[in-house]
Backbone as ProteinMPNN parsed JSONL, in Angstrom:
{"seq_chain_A": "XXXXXXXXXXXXXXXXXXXXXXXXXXXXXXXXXXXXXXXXXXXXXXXXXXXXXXXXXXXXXXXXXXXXXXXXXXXXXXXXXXXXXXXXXXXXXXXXXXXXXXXXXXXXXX", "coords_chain_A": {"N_chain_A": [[-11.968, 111.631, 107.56], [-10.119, 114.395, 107.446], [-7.132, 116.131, 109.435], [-7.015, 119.262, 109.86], [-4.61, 121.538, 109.164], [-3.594, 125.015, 110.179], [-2.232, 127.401, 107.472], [-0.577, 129.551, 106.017], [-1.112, 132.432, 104.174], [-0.104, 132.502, 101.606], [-0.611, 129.732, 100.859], [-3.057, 129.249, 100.339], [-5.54, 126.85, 99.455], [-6.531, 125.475, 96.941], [-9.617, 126.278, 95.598], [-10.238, 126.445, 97.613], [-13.388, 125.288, 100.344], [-15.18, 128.527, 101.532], [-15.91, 129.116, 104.313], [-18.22, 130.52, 106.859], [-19.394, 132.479, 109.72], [-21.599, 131.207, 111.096], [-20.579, 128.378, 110.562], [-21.611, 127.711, 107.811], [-21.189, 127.238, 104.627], [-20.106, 129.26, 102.705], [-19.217, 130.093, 100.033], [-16.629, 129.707, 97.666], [-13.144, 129.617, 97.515], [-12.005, 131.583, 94.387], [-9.966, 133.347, 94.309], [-6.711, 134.542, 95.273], [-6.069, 137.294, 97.324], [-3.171, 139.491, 97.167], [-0.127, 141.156, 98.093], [3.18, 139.644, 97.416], [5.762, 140.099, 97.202], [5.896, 141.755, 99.78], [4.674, 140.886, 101.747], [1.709, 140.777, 102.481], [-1.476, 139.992, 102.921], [-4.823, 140.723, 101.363], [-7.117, 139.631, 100.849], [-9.57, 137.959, 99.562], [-10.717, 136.582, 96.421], [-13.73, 135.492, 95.976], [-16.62, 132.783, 94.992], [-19.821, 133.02, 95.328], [-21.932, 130.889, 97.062], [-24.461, 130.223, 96.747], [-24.299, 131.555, 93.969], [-23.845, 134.01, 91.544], [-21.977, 136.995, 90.622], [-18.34, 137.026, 91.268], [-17.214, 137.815, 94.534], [-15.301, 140.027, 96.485], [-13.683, 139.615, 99.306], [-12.847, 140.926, 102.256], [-9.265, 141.004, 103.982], [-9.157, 141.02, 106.418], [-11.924, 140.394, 106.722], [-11.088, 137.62, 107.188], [-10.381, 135.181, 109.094], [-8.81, 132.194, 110.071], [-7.22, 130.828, 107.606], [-6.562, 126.888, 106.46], [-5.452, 123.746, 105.816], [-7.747, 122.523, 104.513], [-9.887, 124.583, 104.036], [-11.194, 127.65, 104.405], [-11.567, 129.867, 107.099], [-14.208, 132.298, 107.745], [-15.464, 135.808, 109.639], [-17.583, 136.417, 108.326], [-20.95, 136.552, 108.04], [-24.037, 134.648, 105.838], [-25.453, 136.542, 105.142], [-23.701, 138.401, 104.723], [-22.867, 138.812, 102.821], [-23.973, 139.373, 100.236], [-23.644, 141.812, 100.451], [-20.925, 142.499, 100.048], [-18.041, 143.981, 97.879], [-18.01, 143.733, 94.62], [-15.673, 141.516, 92.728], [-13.475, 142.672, 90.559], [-11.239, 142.189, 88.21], [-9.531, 143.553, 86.719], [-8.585, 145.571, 88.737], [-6.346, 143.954, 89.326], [-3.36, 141.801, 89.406], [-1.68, 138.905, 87.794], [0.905, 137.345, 90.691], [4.475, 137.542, 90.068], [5.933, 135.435, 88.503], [4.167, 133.001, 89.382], [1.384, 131.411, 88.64], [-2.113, 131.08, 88.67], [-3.829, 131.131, 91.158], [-3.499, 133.708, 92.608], [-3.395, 136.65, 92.994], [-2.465, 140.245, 92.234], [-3.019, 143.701, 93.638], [-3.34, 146.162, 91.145], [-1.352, 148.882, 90.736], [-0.995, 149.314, 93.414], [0.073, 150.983, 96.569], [2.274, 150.547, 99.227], [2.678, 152.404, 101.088], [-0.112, 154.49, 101.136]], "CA_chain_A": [[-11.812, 113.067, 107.761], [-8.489, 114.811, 107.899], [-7.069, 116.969, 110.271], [-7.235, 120.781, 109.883], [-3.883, 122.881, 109.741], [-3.668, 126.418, 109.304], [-1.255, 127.393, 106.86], [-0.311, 131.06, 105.654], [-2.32, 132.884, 103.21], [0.56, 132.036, 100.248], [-0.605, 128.668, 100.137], [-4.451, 128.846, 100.259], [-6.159, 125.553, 98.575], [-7.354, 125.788, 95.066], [-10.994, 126.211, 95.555], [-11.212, 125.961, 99.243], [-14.824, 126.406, 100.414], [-15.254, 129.362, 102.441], [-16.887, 129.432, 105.649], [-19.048, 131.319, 107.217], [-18.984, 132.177, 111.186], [-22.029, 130.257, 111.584], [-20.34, 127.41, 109.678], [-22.305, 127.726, 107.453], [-20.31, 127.55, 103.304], [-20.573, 130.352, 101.886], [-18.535, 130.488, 98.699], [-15.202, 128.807, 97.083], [-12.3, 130.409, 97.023], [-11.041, 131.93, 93.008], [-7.896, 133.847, 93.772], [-5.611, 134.592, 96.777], [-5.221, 138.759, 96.655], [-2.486, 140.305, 98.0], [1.587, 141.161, 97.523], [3.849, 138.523, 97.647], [6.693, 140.462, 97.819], [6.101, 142.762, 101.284], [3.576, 139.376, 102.591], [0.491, 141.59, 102.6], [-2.684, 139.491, 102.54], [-5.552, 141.354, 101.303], [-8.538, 139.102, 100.783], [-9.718, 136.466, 98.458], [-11.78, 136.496, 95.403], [-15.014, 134.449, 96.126], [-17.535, 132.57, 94.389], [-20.844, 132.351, 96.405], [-22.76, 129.498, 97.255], [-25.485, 131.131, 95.854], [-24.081, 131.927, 92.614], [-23.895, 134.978, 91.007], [-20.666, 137.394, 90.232], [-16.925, 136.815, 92.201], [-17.179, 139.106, 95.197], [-13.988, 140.063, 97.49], [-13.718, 139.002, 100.933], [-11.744, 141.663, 102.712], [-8.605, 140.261, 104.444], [-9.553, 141.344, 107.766], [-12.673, 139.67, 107.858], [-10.322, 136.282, 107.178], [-10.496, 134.718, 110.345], [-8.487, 131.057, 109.616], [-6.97, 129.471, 106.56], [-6.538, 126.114, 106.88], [-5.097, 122.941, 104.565], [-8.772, 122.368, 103.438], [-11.059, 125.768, 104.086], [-10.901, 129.207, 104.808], [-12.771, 130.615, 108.171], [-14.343, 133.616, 108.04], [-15.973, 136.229, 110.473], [-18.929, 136.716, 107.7], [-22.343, 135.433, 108.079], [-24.46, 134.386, 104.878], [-26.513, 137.838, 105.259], [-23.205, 139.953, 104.833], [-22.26, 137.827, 101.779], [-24.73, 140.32, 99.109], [-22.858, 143.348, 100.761], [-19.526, 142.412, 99.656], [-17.794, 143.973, 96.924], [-17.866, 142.512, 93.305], [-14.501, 141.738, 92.202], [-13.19, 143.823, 89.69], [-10.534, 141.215, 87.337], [-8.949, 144.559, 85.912], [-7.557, 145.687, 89.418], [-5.438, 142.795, 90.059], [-2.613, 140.967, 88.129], [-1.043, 137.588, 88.449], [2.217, 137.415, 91.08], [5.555, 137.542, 88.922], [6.041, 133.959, 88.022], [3.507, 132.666, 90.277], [0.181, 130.85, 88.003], [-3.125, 130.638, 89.286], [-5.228, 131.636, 91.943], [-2.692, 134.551, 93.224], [-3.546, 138.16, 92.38], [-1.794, 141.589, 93.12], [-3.472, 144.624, 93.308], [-2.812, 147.066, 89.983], [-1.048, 150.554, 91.315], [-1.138, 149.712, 94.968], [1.178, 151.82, 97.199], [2.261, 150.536, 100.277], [2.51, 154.128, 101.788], [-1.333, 154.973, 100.855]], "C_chain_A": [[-10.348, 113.366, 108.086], [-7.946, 115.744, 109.043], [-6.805, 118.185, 109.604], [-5.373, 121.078, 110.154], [-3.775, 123.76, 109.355], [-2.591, 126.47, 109.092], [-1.471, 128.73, 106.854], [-1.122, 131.203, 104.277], [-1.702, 132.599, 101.657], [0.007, 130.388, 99.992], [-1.836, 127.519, 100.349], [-4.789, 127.704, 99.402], [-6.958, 126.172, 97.384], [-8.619, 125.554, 95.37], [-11.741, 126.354, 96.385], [-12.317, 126.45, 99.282], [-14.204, 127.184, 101.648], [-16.515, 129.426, 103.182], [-17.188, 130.703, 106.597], [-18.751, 131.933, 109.074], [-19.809, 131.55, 111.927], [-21.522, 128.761, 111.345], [-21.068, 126.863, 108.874], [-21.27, 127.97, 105.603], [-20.993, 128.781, 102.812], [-20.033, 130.8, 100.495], [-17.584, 129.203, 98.571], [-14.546, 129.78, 96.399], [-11.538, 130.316, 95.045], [-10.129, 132.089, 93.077], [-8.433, 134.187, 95.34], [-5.118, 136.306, 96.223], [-3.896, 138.939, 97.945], [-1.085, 140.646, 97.417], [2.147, 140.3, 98.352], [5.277, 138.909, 98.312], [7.288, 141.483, 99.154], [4.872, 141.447, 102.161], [2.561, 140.443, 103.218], [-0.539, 140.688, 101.9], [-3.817, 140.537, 102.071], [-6.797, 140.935, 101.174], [-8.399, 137.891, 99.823], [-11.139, 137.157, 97.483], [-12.516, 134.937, 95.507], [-16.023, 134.162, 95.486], [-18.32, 132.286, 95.133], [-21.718, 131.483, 95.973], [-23.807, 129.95, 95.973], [-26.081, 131.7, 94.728], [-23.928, 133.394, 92.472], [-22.22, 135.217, 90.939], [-19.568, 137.488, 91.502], [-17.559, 138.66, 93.004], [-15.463, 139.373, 96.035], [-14.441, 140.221, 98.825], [-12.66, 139.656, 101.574], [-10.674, 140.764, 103.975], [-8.831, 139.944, 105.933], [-11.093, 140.623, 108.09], [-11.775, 137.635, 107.493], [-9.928, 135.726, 108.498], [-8.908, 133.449, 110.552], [-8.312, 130.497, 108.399], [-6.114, 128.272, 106.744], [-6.086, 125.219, 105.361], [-6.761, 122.293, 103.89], [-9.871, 123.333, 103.402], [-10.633, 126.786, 104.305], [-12.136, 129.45, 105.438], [-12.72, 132.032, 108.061], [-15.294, 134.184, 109.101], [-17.649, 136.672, 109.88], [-20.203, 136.304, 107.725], [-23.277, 135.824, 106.52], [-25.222, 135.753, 104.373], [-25.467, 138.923, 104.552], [-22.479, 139.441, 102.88], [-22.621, 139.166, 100.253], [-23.804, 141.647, 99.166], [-21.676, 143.935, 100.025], [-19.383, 143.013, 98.444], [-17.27, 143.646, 95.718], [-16.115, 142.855, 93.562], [-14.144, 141.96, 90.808], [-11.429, 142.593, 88.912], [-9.291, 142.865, 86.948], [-8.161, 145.688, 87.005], [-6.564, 144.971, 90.211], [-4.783, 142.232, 89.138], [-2.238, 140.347, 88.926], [0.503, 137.602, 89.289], [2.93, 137.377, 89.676], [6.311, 135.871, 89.117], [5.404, 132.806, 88.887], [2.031, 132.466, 89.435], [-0.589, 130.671, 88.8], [-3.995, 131.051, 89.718], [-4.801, 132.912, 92.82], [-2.691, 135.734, 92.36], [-3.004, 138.913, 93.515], [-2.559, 142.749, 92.372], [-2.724, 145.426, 92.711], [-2.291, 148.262, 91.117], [-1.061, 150.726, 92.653], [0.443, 150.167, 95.763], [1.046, 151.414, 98.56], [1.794, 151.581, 101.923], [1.23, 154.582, 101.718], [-1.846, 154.439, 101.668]], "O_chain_A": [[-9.596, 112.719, 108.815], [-8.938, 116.116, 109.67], [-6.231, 118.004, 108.531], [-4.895, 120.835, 111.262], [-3.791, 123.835, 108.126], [-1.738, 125.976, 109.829], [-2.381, 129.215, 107.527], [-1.603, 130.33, 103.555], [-2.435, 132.48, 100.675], [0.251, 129.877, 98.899], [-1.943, 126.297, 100.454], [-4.079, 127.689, 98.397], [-7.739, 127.098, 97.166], [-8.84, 124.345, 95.437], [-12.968, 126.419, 96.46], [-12.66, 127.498, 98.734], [-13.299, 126.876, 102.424], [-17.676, 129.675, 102.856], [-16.432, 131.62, 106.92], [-17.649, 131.623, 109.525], [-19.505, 131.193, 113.065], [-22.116, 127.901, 111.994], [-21.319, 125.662, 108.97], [-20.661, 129.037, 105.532], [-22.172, 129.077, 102.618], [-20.446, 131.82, 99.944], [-17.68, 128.103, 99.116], [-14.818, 130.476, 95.42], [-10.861, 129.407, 94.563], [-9.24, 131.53, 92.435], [-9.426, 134.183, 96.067], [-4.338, 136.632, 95.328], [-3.814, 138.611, 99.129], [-0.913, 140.399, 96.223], [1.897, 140.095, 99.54], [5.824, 138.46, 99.319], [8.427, 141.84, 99.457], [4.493, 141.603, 103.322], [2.682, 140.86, 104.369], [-0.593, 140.551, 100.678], [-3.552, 141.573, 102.681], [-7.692, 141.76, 101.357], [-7.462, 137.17, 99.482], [-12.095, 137.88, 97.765], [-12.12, 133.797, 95.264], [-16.679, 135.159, 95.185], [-18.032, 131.343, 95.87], [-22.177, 131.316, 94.844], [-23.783, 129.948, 94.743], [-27.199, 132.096, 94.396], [-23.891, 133.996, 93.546], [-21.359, 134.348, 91.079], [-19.906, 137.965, 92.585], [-17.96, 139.752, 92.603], [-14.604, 138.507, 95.867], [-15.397, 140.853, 99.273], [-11.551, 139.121, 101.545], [-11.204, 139.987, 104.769], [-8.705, 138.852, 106.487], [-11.481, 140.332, 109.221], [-12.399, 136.615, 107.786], [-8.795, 136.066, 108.836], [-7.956, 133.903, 111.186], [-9.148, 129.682, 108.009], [-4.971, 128.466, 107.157], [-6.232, 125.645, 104.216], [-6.786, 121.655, 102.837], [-10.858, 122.992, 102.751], [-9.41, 126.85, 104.428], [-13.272, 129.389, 104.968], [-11.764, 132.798, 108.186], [-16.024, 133.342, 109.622], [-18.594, 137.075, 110.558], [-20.285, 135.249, 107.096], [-23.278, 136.968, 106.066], [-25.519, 135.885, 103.185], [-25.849, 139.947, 103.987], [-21.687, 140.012, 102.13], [-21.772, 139.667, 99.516], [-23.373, 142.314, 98.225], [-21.411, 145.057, 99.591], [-20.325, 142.838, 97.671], [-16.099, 143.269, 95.667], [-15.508, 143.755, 94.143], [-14.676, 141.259, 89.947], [-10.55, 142.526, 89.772], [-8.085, 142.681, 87.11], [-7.357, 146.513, 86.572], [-6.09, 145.222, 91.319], [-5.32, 142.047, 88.046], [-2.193, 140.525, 90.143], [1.428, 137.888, 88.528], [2.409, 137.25, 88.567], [7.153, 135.509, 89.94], [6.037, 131.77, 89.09], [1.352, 133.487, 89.537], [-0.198, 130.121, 89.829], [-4.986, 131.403, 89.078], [-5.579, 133.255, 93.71], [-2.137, 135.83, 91.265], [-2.934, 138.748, 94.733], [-2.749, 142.886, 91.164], [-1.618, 145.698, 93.177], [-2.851, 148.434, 92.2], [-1.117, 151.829, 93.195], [1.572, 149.741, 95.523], [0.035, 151.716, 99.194], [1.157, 151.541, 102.975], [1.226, 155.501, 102.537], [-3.06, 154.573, 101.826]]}, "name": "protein", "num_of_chains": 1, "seq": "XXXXXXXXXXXXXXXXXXXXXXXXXXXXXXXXXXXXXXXXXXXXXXXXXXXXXXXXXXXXXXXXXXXXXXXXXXXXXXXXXXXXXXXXXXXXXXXXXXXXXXXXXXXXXX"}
């Protein structure tokens, strides 16, 4: 087993699972939202345990990311609630591949 450190939200793990606040998995992280260039986290695009379609995991309930998971404040119940993620309001950072999306048309000021 390795040790745990939390890192910053730029340099979430490709896939990490996401936990629950019972510790309980509840997904695996897709993409890393947010802007890169004002360091505004905004959530993660999640695949749940469970299956079905990528939901978003608002940033605020992001508790802990860590060099192999991401803690959250969610329990398995609030998981259905969440809203789908939407592919068509988010584009890839500017020269940045992968798992790192920025929300389309977002205004700091709003």
């Amino acid at each position: 087993m390795t040790d745990e450190k939390q890192v910053a939200w730029l340099v979430t793990p490709k896939e990490a699972p996401v936990m629950g606040s019972g510790g309980e998995l509840l997904g695996e992280v897709r993409a890393v939202l947010g802007d890169d260039e004002d360091n505004i986290f905004h959530g993660l695009a999640m695949k749940p345990e469970e299956g079905g379609k990528l939901v978003e995991v608002p940033g605020a309930r992001v508790e802990r990311i860590t060099t192999e998971r991401v803690y959250t404040s969610l329990s398995q119940d609030e998981v259905g609630s969440l809203e789908p993620y939407e592919e068509d309001r988010w584009f890839d950072f500017e020269g940045l591949e992968g798992i790192f999306r920025k929300r389309a048309k977002w205004n700091k000021d709003e």
